[in-house]
N, CA, C and O atoms as CSV, one atom per row, in Angstrom:
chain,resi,resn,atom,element,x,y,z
A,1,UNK,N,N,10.202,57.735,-80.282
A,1,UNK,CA,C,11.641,57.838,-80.373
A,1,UNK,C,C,12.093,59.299,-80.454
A,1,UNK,O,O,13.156,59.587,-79.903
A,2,UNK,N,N,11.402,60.236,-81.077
A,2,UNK,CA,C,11.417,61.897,-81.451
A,2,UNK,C,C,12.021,62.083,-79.513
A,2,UNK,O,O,13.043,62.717,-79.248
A,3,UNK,N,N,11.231,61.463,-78.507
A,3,UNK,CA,C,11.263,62.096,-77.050
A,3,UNK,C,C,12.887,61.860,-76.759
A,3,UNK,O,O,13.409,62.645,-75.968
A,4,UNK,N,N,13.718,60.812,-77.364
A,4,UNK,CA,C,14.774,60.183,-77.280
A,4,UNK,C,C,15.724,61.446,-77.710
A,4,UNK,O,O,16.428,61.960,-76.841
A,5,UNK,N,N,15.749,62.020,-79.254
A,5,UNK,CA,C,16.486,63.084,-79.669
A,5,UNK,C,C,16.468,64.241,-78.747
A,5,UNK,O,O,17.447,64.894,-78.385
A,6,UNK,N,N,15.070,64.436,-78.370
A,6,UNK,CA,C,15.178,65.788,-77.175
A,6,UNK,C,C,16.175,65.469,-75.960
A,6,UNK,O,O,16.913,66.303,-75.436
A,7,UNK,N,N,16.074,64.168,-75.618
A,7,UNK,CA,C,16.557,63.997,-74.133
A,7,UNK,C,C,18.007,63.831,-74.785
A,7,UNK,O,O,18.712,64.835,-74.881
A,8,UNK,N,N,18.302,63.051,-75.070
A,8,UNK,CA,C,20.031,62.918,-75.986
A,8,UNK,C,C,20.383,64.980,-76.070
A,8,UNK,O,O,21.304,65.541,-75.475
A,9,UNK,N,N,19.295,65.697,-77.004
A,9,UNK,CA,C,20.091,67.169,-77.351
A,9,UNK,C,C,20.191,67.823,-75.467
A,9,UNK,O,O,21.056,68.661,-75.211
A,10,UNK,N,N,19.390,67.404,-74.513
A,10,UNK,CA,C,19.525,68.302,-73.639
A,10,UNK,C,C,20.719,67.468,-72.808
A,10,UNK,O,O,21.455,68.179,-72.125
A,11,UNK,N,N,20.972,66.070,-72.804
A,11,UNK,CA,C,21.963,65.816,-72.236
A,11,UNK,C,C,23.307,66.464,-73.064
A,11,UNK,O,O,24.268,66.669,-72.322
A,12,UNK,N,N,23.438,66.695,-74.006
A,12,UNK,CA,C,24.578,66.809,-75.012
A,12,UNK,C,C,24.582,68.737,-74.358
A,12,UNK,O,O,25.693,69.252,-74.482
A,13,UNK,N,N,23.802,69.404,-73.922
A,13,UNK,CA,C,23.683,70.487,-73.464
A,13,UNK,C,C,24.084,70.700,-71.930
A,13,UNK,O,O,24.524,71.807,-71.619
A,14,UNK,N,N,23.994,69.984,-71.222
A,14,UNK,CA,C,24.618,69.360,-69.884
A,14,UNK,C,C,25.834,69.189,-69.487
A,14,UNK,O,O,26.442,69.623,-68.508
A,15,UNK,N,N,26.355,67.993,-71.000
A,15,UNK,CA,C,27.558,68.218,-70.570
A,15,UNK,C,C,28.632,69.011,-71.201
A,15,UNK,O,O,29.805,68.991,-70.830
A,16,UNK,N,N,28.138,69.743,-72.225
A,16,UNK,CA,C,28.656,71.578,-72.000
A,16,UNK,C,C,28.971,72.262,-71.452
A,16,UNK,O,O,30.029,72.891,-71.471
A,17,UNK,N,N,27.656,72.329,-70.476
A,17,UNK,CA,C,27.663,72.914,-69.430
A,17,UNK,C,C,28.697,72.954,-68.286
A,17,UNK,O,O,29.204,73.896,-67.677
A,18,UNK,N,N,28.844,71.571,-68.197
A,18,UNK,CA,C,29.518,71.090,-66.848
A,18,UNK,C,C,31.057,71.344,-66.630
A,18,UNK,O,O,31.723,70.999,-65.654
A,19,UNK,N,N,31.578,72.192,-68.031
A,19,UNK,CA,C,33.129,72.446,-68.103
A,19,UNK,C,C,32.839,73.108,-67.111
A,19,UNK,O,O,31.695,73.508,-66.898
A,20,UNK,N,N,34.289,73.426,-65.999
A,20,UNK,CA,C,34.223,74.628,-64.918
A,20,UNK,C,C,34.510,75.545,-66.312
A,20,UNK,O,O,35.139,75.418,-67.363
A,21,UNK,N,N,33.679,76.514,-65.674
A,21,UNK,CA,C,34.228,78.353,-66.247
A,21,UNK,C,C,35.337,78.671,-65.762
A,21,UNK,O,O,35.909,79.524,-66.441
A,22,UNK,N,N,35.863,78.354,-64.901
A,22,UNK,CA,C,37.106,78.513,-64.446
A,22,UNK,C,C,38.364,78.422,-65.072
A,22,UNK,O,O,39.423,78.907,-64.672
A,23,UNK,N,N,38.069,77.465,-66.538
A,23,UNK,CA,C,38.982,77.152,-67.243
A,23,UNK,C,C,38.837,78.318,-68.371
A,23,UNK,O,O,38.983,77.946,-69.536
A,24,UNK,N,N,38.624,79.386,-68.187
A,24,UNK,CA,C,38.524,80.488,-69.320
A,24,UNK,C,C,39.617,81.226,-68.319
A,24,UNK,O,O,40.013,80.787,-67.240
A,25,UNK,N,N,39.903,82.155,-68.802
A,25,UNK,CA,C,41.062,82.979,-68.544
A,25,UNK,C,C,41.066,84.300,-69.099
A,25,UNK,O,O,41.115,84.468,-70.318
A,26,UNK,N,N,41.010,85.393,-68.154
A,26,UNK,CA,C,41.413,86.672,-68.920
A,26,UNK,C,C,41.924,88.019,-68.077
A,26,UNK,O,O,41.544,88.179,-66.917
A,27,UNK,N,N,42.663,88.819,-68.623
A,27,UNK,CA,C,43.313,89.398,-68.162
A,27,UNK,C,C,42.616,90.837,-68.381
A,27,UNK,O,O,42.703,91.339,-69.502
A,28,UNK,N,N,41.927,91.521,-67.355
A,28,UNK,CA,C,41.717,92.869,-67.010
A,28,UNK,C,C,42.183,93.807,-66.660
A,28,UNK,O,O,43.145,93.774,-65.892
A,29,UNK,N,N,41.680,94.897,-67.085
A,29,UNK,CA,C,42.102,96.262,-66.650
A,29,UNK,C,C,43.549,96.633,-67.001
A,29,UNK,O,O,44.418,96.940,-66.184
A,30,UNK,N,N,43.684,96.559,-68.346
A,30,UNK,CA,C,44.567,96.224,-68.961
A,30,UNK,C,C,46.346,95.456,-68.289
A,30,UNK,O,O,47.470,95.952,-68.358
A,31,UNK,N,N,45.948,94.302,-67.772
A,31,UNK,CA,C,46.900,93.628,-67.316
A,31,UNK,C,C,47.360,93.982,-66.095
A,31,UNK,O,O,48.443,93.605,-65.646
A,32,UNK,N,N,46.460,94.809,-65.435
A,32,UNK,CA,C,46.460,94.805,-63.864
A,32,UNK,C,C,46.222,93.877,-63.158
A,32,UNK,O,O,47.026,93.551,-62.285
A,33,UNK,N,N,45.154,93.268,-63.335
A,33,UNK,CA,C,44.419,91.766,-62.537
A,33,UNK,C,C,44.655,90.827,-64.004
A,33,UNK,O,O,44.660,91.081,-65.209
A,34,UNK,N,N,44.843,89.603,-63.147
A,34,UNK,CA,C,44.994,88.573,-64.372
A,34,UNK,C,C,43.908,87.728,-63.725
A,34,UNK,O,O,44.071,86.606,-64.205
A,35,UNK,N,N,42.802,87.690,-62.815
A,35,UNK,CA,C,41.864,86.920,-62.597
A,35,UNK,C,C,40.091,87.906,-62.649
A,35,UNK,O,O,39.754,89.038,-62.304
A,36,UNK,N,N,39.626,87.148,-63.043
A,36,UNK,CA,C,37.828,87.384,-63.278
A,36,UNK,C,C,37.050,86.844,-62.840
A,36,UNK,O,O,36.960,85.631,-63.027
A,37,UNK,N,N,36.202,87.502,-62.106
A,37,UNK,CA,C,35.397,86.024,-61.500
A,37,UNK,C,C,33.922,85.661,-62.847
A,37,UNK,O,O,33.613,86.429,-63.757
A,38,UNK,N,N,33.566,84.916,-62.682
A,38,UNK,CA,C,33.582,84.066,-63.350
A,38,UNK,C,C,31.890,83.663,-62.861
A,38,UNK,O,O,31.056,83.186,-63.631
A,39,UNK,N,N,31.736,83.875,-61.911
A,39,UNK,CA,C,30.380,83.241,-61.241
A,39,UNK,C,C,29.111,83.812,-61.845
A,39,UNK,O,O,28.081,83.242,-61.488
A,40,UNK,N,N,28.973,84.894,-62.747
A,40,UNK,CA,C,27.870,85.056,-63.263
A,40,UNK,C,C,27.545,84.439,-64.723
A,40,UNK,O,O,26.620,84.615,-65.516
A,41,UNK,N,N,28.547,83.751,-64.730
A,41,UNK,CA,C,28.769,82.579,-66.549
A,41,UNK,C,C,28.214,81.665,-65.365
A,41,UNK,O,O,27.000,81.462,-65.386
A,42,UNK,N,N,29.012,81.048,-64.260
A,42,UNK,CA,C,28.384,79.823,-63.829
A,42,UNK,C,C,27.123,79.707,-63.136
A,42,UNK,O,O,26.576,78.649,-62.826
A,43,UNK,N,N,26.674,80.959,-62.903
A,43,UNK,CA,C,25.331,80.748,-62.104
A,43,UNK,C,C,24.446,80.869,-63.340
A,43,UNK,O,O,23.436,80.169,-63.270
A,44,UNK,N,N,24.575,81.572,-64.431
A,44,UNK,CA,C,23.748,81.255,-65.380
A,44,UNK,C,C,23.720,79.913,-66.559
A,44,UNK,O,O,22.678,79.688,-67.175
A,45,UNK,N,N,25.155,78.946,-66.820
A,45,UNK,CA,C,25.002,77.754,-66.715
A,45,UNK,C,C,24.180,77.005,-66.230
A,45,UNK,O,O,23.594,76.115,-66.846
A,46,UNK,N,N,24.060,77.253,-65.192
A,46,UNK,CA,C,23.884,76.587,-63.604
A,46,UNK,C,C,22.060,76.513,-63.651
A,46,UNK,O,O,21.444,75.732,-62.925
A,47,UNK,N,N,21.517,77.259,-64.418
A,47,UNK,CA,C,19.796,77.792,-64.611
A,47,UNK,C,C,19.626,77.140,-66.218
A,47,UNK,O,O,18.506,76.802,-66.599
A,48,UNK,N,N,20.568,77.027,-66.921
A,48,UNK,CA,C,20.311,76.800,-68.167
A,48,UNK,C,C,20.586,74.838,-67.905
A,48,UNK,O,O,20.071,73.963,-68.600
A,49,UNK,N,N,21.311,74.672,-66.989
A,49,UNK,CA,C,21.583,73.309,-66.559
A,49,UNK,C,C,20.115,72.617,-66.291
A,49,UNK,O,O,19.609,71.635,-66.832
A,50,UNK,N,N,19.638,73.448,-65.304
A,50,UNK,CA,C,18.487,73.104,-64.650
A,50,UNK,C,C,16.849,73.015,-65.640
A,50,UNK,O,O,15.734,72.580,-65.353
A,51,UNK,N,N,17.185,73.390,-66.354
A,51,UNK,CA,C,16.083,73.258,-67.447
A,51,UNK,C,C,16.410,72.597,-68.613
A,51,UNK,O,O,15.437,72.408,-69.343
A,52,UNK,N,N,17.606,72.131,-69.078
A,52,UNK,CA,C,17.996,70.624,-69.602
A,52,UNK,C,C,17.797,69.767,-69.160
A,52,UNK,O,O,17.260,68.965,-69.924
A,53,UNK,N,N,18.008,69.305,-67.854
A,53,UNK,CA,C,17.671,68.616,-67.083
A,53,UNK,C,C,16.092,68.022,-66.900
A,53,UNK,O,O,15.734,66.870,-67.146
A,54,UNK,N,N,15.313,69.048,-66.438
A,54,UNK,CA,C,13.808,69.436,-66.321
A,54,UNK,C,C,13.962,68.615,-68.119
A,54,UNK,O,O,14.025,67.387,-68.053
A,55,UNK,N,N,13.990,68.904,-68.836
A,55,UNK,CA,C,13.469,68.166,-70.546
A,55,UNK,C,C,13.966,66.654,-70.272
A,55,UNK,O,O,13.224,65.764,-70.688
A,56,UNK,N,N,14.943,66.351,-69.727
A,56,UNK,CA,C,15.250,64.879,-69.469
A,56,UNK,C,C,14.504,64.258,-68.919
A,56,UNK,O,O,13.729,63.496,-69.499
A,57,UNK,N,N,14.540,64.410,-67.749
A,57,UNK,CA,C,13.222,64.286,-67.108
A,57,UNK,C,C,11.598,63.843,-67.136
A,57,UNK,O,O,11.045,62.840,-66.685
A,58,UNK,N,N,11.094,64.951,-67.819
A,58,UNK,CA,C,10.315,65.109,-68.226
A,58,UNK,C,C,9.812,64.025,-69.498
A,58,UNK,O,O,8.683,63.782,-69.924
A,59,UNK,N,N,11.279,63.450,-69.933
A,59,UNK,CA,C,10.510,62.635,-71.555
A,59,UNK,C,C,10.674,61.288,-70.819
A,59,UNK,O,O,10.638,60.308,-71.562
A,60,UNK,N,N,10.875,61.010,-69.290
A,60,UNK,CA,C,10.586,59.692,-68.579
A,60,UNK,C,C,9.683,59.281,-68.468
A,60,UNK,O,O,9.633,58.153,-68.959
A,61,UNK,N,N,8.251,59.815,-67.759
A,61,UNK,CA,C,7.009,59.951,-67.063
A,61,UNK,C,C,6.286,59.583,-68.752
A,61,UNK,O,O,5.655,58.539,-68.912
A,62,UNK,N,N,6.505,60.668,-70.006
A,62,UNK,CA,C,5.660,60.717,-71.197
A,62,UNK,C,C,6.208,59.067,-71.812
A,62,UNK,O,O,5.293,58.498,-72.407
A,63,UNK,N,N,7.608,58.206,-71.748
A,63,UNK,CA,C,7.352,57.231,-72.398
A,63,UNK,C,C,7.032,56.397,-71.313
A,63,UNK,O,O,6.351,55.480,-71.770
A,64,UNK,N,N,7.213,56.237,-69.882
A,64,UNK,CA,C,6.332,55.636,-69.389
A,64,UNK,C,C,5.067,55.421,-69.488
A,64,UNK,O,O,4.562,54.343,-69.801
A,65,UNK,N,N,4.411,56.563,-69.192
A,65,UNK,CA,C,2.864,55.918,-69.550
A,65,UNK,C,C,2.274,55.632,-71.001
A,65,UNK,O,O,1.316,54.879,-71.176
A,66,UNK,N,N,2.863,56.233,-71.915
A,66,UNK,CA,C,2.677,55.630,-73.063
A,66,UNK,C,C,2.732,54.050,-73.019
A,66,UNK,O,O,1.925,53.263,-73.514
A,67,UNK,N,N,3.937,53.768,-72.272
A,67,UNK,CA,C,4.128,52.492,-72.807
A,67,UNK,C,C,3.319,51.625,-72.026
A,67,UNK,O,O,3.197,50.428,-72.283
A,68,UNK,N,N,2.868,52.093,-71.257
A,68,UNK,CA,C,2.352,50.833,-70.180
A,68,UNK,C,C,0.700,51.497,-70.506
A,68,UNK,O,O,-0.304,50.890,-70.132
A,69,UNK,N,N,0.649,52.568,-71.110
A,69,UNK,CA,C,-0.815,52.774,-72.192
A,69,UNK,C,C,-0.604,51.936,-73.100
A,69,UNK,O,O,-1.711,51.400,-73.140
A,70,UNK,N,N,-0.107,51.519,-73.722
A,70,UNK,CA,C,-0.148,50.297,-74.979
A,70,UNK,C,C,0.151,48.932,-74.267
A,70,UNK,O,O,-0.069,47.888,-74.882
A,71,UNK,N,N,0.509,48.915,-73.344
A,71,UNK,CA,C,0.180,47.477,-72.700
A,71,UNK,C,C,-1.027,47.618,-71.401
A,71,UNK,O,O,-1.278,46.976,-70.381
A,72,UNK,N,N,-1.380,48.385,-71.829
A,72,UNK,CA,C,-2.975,48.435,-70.933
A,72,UNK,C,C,-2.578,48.323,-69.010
A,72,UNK,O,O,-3.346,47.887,-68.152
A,73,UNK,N,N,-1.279,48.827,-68.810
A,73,UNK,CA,C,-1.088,48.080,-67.735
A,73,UNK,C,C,-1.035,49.507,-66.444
A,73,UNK,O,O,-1.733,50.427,-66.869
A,74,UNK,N,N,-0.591,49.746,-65.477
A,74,UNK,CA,C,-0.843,50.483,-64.481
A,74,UNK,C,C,0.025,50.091,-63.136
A,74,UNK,O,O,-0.305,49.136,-62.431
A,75,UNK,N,N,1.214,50.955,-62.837
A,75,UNK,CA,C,2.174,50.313,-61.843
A,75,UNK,C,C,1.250,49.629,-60.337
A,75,UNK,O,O,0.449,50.179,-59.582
A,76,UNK,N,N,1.722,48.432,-60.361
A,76,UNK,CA,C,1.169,48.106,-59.184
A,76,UNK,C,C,1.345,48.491,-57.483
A,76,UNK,O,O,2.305,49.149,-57.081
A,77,UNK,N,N,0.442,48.056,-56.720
A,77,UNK,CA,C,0.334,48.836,-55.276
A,77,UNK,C,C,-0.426,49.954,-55.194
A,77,UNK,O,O,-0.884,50.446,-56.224
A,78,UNK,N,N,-0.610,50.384,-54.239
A,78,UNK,CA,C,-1.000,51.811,-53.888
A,78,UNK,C,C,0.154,52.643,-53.237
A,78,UNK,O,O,0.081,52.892,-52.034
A,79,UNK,N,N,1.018,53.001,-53.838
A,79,UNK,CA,C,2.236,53.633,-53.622
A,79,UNK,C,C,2.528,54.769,-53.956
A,79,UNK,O,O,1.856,55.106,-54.931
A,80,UNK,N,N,3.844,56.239,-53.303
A,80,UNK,CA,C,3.868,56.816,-54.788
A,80,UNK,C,C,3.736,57.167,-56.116
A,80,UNK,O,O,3.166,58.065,-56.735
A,81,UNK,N,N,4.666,55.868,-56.476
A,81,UNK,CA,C,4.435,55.847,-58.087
A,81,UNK,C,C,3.395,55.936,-58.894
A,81,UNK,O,O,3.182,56.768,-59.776
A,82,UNK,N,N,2.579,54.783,-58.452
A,82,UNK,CA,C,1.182,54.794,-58.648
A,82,UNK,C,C,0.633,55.856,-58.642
A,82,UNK,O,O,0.248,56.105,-59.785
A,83,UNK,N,N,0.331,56.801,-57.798
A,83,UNK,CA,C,-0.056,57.944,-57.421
A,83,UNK,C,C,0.626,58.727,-58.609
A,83,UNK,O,O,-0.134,59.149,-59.479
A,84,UNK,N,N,1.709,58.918,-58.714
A,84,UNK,CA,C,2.717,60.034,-59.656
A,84,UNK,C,C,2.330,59.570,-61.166
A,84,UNK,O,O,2.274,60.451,-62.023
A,85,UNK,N,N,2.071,58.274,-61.512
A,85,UNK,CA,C,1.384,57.723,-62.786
A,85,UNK,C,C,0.088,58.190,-62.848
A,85,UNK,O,O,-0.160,58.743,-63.919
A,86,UNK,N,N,-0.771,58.155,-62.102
A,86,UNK,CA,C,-2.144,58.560,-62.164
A,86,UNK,C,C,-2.101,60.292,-62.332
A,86,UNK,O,O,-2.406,60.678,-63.460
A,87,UNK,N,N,-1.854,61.057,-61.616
A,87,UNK,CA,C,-1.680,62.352,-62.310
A,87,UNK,C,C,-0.959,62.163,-63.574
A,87,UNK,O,O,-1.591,62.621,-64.527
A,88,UNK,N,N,0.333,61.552,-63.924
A,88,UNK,CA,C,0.630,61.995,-65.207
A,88,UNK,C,C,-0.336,61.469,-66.431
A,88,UNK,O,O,-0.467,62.146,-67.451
A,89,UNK,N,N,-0.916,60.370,-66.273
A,89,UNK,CA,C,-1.865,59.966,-66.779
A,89,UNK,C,C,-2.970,60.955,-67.318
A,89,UNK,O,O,-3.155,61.094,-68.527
A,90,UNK,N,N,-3.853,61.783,-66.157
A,90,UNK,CA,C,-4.675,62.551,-66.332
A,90,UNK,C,C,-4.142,63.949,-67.376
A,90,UNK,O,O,-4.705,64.564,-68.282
A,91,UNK,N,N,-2.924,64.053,-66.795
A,91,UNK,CA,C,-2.032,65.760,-67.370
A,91,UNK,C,C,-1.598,65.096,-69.037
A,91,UNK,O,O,-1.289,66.001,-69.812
A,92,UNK,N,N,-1.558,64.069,-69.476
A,92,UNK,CA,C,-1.212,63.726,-70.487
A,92,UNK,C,C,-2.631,63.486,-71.790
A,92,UNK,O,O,-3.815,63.271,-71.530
A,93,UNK,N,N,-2.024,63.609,-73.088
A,93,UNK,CA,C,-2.923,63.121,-73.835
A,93,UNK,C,C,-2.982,61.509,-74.109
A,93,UNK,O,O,-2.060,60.756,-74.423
A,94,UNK,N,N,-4.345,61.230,-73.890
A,94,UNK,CA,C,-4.462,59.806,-73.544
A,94,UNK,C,C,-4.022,59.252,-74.901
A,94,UNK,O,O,-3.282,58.272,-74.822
A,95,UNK,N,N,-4.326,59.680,-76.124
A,95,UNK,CA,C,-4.027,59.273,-77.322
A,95,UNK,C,C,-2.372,58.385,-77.819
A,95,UNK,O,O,-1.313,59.013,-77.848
A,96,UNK,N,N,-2.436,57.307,-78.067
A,96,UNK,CA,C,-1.170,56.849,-78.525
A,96,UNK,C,C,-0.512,56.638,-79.748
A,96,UNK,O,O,0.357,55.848,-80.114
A,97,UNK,N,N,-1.377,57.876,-80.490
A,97,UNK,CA,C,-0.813,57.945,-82.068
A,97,UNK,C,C,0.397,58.401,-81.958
A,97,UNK,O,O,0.866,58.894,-80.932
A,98,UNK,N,N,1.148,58.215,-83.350
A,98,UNK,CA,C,2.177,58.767,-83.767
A,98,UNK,C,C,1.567,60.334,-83.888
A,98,UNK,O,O,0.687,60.732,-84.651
A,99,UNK,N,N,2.389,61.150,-82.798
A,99,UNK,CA,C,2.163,62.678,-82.935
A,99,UNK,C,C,3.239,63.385,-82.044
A,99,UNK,O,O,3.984,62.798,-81.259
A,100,UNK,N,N,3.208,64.900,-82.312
A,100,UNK,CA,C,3.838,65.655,-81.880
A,100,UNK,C,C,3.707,66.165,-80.346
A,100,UNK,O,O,2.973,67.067,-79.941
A,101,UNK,N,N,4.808,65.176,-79.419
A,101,UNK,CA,C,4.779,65.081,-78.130
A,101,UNK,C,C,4.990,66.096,-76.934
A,101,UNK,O,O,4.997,65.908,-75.718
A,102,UNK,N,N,5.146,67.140,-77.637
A,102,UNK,CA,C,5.912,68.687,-76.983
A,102,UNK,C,C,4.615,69.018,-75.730
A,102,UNK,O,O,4.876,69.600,-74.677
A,103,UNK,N,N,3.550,68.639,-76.010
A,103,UNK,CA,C,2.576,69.312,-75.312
A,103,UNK,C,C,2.338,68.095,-73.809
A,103,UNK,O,O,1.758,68.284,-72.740
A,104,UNK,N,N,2.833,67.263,-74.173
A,104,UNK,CA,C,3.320,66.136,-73.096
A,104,UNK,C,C,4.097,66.159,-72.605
A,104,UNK,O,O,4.151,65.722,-71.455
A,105,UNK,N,N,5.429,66.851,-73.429
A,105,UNK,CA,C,6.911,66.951,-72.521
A,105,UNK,C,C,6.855,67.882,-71.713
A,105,UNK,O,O,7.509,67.659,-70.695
A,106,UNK,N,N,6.165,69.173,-71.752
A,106,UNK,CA,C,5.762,70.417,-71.406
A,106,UNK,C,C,5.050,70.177,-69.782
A,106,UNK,O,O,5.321,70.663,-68.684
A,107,UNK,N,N,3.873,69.040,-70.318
A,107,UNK,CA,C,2.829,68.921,-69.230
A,107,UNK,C,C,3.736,68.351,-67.849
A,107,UNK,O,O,3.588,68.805,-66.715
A,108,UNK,N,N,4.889,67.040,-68.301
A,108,UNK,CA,C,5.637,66.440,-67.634
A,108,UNK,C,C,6.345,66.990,-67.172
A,108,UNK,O,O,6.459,66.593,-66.013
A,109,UNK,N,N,7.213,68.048,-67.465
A,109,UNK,CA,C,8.048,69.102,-66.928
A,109,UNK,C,C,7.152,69.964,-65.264
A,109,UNK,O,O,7.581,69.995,-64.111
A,110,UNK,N,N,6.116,70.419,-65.720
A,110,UNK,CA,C,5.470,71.002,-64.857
A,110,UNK,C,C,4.612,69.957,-63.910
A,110,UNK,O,O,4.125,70.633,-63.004
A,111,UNK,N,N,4.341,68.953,-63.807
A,111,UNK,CA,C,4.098,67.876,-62.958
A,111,UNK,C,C,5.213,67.831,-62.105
A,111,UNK,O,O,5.090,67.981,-60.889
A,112,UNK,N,N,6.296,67.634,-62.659
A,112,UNK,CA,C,7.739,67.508,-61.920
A,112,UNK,C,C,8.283,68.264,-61.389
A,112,UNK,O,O,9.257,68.092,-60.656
A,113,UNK,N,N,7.596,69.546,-61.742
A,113,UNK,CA,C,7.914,70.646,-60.849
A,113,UNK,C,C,7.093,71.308,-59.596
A,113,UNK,O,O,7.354,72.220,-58.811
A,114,UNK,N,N,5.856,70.328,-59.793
A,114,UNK,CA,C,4.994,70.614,-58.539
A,114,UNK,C,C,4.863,69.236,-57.655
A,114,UNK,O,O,4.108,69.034,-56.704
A,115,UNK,N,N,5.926,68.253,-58.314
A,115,UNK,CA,C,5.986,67.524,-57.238
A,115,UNK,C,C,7.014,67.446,-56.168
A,115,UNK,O,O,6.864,66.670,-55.224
């Protein structure tokens, strides 16, 4: 459930994010220009977006196979998925104790980024 609070804080970080910057306002050069651009707040949003995201993500794949590790089970076919389960499988700790999952969310992030 701990993977739940991460994904909830990075969505709650998302949609932060997602105000336009546009809605800030300020007046430069002492009241010469009344517009700013604005695009280096949103392109760096825009990177901080993308790695909230990447943590969302990422805590899908770790309670998936957990869970279908405690039901002993393994997506059926020879498909994608299958395929994308079996690496995360291997990149993960097989262990299904109660423990500190960061090194799984981490592993899942970077799976997802080389797929």
């Amino acid at each position: 459930m701990i993977t739940e609070y991460a994904a909830q804080s990075a969505l709650a970080e998302l949609r932060g994010a997602a105000q336009p910057v546009t809605l800030g306002h300020a007046v430069i050069s002492r009241g010469v220009e009344e517009h700013a651009s604005f695009a280096s707040t949103g392109a760096r949003r825009l990177l901080e977006s993308v790695e909230h995201f990447r943590l969302v993500l990422a805590c899908e794949p770790v309670a998936a196979v957990r869970a279908l590790g405690m039901r002993g089970l393994a997506p059926a076919g020879d498909g994608e998925l299958r395929d994308f389960h079996a690496r995360a499988a291997q990149m993960l700790a097989p262990s299904l104790a109660d423990r500190n999952l960061t090194a799984d969310i981490e592993a899942a992030a970077a799976l997802l980024a080389a797929a």
